[in-house]
C-alpha positions in Angstrom: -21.4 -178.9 239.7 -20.2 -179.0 243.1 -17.8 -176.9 245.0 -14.6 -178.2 244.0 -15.3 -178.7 240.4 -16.3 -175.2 240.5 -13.4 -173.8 242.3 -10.9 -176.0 239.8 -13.0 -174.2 236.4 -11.8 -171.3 238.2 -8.0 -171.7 237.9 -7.5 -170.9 234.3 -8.9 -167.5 235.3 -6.4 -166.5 238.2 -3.2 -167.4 239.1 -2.9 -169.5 241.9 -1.3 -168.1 245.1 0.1 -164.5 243.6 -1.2 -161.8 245.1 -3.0 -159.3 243.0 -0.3 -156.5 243.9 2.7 -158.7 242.9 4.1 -157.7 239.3 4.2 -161.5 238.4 0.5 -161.6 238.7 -0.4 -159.4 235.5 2.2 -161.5 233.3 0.5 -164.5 234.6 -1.0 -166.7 231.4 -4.3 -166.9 233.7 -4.4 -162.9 234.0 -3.7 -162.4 230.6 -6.4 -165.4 229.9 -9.3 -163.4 231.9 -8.2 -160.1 229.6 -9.2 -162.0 226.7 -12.2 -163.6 227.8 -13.5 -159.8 228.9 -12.2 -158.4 226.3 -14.3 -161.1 224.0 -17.2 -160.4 226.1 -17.1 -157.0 225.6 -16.9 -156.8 222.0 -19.3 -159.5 221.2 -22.4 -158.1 223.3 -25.5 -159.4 221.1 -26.8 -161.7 223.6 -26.1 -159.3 226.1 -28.0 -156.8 224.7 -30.6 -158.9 223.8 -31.0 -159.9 227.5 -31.1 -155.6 228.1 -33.5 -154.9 226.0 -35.7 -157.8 226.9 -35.2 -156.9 230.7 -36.2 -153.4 229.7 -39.5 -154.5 228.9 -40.4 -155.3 232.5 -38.9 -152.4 234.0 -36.3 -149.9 233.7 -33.4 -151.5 233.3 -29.0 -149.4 233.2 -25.9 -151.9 232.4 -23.7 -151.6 235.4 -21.1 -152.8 233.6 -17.2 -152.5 233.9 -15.5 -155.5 232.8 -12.0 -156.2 234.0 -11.3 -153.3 235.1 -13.7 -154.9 238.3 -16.2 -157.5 236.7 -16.4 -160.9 235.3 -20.2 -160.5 234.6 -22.8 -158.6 232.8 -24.6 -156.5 235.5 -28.1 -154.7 235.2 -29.5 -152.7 237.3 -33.3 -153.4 237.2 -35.8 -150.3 239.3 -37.6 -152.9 241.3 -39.6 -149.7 243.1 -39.2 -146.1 244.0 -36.5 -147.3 247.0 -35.1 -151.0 245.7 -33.0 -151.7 242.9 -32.8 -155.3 241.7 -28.9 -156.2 240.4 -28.9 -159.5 238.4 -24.8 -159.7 237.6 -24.4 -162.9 235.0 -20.9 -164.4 234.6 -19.1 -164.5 231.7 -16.8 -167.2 233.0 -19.3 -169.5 234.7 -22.6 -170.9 233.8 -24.5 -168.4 236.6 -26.1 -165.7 237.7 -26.9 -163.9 240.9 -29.3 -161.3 242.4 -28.4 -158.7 245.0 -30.9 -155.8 245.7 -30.0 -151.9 246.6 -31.9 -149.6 248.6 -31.3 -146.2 246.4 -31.7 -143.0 248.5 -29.5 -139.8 247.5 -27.0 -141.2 245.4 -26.1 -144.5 248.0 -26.0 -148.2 247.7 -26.4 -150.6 250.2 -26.6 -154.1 250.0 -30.0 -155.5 251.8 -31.8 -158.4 251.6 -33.0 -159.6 248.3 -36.5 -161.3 250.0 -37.4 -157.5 249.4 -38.0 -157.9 246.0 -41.3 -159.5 244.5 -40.8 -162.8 244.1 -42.7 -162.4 240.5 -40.2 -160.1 239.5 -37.1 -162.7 240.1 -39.5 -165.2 238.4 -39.8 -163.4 235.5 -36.0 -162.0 234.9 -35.0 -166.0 235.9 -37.6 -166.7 233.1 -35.9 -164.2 230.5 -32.5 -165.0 231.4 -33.4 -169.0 231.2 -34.3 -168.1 227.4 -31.3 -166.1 226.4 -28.5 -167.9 228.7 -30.2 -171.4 228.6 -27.6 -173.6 230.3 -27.4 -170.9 233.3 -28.7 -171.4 237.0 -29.1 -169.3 240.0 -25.3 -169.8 242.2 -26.5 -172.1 245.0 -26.7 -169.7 248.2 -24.8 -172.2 250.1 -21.3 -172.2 247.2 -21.8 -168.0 247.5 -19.7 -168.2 250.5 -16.7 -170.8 250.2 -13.6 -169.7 250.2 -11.3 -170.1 246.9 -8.1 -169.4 248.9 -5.0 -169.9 246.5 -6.4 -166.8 244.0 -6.9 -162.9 245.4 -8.5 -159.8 243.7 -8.0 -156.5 243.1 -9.9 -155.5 246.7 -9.6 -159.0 247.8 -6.6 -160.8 249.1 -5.1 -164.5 248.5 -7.4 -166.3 251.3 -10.5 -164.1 251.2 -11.7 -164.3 247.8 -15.0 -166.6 248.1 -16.9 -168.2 244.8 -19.5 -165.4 244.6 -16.3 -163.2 244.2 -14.3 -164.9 241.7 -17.3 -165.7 239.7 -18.9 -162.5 239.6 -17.1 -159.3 240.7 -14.8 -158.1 244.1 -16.9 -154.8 244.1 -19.7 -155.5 246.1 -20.7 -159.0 246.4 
């Protein structure tokens, strides 16, 4: 898929050139769209918890969770080591997934790096989330990044939201 056919399966998600803050953008079929799909994924979590457990067996693995209220993805935090955490968020709306790592010290995250973590870690979560979510794919570093400008977010306004964000979740990508 490439960037334009991904930014037009993003549409029926968010309505195009309303800011978040504007009253017209919660009555909006495409907001009202999103609640449902959430609220679908929320209820129906099978998979999702099969992925958990299965993620658990490497190593200790939280649900990070908060659909709709910031999320369009699953996200699990995975203890990588005594100072990185590995987050792999998976979208509900689009066939990917993403990994982000966290330096944990005293209660703080910080975004870092993710060529921190062992590469046979990422192999093996890729591996288990291949199995579970077969049609999904790692979000191409270079579509992260492109800007989706007719949609905002919640912290994100119309002209600033990029893929990664739409896709995934406006809280720390």
């Amino acid at each position: 898929m490439n960037h334009l056919e991904l930014i037009n399966s993003l549409y029926p998600y968010f309505p195009k050139d309303i800011d978040y803050y504007n009253e017209k953008y919660q009555d909006s079929e495409e907001y009202q769209f999103l609640a449902k799909v959430c609220d679908i994924a929320d209820t129906d979590k099978q998979t999702y918890l099969q992925l958990l457990e299965e993620l658990n067996g490497i190593a200790n693995t939280v649900d990070f969770t908060q659909l709709f209220a910031r999320d369009r993805c699953f996200r699990l935090l995975t203890n990588v080591s005594y100072d990185f955490s590995l987050l792999t968020s998976i979208s509900i709306i689009a066939p990917y997934f993403i990994f982000q790592t966290f330096y944990n010290t005293g209660g703080r995250r910080e975004s870092f790096d993710v060529s921190q973590v062992p590469d046979i870690l990422m192999e093996k979560i890729s591996v288990i989330i291949h199995k579970i979510f077969p049609a999904y794919s790692l979000l191409p570093e270079e579509l992260r990044d492109i800007a989706v400008k007719e949609i905002s977010l919640p912290r994100t306004p119309l002209g600033e939201v990029t893929i990664a964000k739409a896709i995934f979740t406006d809280a720390s990508i």
